[in-house]
FITIZA-292208 format. One line per 3 residues: number of its first residue (from 1); their letters; for each residue z, y, x of C-alpha. Coordinates in nm, 3 decimals, m for minus. Layout:
# residues N
NUM) a) Z:Y:X ~ ...
//
This chain:
# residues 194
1) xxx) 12.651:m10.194:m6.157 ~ 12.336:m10.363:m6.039 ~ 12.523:m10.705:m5.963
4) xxx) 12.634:m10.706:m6.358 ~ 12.270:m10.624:m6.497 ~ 12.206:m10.945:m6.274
7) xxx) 12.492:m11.125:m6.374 ~ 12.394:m11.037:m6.721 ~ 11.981:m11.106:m6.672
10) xxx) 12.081:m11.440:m6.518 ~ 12.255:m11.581:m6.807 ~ 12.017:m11.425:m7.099
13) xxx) 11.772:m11.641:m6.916 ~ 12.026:m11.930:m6.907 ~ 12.047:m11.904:m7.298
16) xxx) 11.674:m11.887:m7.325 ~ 11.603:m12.202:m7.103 ~ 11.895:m12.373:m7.272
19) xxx) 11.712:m12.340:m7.575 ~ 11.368:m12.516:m7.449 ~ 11.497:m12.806:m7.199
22) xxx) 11.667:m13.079:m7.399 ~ 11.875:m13.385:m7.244 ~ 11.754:m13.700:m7.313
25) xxx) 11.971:m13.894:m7.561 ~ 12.100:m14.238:m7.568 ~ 12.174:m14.345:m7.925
28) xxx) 12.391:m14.611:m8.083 ~ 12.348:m14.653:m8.437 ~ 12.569:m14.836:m8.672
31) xxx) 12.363:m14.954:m8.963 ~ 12.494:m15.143:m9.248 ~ 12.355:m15.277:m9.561
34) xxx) 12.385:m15.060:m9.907 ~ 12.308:m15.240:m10.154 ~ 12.423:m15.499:m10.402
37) xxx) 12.287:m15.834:m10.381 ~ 12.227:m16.109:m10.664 ~ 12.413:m16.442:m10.516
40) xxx) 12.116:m16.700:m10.558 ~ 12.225:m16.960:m10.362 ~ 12.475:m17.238:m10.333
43) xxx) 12.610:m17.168:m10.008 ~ 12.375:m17.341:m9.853 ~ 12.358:m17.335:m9.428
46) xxx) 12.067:m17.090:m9.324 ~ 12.021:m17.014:m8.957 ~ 11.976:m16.640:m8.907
49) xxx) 11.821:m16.449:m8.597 ~ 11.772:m16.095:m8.522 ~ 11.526:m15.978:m8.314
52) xxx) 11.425:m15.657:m8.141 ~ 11.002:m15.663:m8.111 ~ 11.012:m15.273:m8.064
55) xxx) 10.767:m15.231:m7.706 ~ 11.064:m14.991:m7.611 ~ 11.373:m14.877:m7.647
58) xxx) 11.232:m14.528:m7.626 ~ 11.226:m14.351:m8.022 ~ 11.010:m14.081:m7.903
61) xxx) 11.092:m13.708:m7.783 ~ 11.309:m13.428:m7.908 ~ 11.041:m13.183:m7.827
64) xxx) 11.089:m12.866:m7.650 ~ 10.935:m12.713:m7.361 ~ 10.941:m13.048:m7.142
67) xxx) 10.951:m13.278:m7.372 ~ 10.915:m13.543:m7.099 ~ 11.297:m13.476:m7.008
70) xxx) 11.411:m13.518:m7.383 ~ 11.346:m13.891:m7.461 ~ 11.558:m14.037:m7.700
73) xxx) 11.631:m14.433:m7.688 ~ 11.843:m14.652:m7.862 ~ 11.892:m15.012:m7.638
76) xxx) 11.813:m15.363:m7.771 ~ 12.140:m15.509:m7.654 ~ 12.384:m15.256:m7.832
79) xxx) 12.140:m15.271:m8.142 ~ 12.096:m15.595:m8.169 ~ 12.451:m15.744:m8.243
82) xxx) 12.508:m15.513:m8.520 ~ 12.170:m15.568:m8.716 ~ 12.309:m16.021:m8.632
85) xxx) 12.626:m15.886:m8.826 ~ 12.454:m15.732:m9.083 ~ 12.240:m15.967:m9.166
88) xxx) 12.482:m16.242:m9.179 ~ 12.661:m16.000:m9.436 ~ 12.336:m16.015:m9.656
91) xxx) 12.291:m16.382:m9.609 ~ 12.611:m16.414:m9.755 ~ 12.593:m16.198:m10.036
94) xxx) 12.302:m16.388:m10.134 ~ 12.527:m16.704:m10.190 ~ 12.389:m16.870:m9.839
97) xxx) 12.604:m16.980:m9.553 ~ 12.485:m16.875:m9.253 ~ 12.443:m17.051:m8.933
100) xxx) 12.344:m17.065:m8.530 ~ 12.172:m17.402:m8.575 ~ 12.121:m17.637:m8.787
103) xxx) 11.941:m17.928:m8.891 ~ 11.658:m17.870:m9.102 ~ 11.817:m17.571:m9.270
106) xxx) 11.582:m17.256:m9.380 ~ 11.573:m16.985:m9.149 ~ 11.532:m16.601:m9.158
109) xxx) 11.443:m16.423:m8.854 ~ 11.446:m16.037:m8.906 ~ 11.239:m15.896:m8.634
112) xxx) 11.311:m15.457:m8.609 ~ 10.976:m15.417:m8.477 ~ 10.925:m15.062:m8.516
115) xxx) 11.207:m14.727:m8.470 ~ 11.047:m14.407:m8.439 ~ 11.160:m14.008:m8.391
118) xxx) 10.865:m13.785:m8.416 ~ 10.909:m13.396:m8.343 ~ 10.630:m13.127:m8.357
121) xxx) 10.453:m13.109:m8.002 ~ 10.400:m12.755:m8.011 ~ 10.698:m12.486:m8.004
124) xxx) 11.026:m12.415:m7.796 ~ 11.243:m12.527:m8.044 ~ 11.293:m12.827:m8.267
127) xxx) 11.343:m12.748:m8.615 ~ 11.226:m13.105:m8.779 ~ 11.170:m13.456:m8.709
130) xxx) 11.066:m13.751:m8.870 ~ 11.232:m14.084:m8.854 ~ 11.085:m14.417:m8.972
133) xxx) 11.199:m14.784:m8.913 ~ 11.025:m15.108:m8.967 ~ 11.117:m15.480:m9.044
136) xxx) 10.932:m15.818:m9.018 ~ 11.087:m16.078:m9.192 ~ 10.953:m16.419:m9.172
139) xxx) 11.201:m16.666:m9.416 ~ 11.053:m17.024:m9.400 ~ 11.231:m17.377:m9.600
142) xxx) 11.055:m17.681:m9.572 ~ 10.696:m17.633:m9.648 ~ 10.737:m17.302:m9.773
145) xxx) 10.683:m16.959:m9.579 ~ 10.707:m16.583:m9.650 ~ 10.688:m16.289:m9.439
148) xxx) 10.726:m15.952:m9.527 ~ 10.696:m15.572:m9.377 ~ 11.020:m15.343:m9.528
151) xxx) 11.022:m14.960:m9.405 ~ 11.200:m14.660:m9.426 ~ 11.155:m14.278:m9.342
154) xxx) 11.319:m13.942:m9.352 ~ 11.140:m13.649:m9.280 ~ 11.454:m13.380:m9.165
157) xxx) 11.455:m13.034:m9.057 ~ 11.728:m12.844:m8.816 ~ 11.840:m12.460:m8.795
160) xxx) 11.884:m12.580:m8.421 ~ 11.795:m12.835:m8.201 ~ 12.008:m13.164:m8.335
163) xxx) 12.290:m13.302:m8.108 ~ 12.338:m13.686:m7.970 ~ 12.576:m13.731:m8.343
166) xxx) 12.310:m13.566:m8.555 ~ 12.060:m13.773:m8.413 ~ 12.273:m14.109:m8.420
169) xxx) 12.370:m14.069:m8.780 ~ 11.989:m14.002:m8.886 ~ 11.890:m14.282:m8.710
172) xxx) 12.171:m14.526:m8.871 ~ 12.073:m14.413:m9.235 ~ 11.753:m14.490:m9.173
175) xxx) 11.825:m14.841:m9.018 ~ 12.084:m14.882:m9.324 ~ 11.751:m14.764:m9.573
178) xxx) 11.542:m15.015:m9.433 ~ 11.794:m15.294:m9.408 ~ 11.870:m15.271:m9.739
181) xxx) 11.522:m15.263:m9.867 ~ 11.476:m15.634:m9.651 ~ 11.746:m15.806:m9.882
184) xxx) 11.653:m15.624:m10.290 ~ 11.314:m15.845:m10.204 ~ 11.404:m16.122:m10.467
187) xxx) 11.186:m16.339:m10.292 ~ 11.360:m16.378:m9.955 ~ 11.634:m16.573:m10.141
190) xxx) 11.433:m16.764:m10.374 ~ 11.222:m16.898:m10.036 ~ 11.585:m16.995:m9.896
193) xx) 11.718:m17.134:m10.211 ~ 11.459:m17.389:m10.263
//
């Protein structure tokens, strides 16, 4: 009898920890661009390069008890190639051709220089989080140069503490938001058209 009331003490307590440690969490978004785009250009070469400036790959924290133990990151490398693809995509939609390298051509770099998942400090559990992304984008052709900040958050709140596939597909709407919002400026492809 007293080794069940153990048994049964022992995993209540289980639960409760459960419930206040969180894993940390390696994410892999998929963004993608949203949004129709006016074709302003005449197909025209344009050499396009991504960049991660983010000081880490680290988002922030789930929260929690230790909230040390609950980072979440999303890497450069596995990032990176997606937002190239993506950004190719707009390029194109915006009548341009784009290209590694080439002579004299415009260029667009699009720098992600900010990712960010904020959770309350205080409490056991997570019930919200806010996530926020930030582009540079510096488009220069010829003589001519323009740089621009484009951001996006959601603000998001949980009955329970949000898994690694919660937390990825937040993340990738966000990055879509954001992405999107880079390539409605008309005057990204009225720099490159010129």
């Amino acid at each position: 009898m007293l080794h069940r009331l153990l048994l049964g003490l022992l995993a209540m307590a289980s639960l409760t920890l459960a419930g206040c440690v969180h894993s940390p969490q390696q994410l892999s978004p998929q963004p993608v661009l949203n949004t129709q785009l006016a074709a302003v250009g005449r197909g025209q070469p344009v050499v396009v390069r991504v960049v991660d400036g983010r000081p880490s790959p680290v988002l922030g924290t789930r929260g929690g008890m230790y909230p040390e133990t609950s980072t979440i990151t999303v890497a450069g490398a596995q990032l990176l190639p997606q937002l190239q693809t993506q950004a190719e995509a707009a390029v194109r939609l915006l009548g341009f051709t784009p290209t590694a390298n080439a002579y004299n051509a415009p260029q667009l770099t699009l720098t992600l220089s900010e990712l960010k998942y904020q959770s309350p400090k205080e409490g056991l559990y997570v019930t919200e989080a806010t996530i926020s992304a930030t582009f540079r984008v510096d488009a220069q052709n010829g003589g001519r140069r323009y740089n621009g900040r484009y951001g996006a958050s959601m603000d998001q709140r949980f009955g329970m503490a949000p898994n690694q596939q919660t937390n990825t597909k937040l993340v990738t709407e966000v990055l879509s938001d954001a992405l999107s919002r880079v390539f409605k400026d008309p005057t990204i492809g009225q720099v490159l058209g010129q």
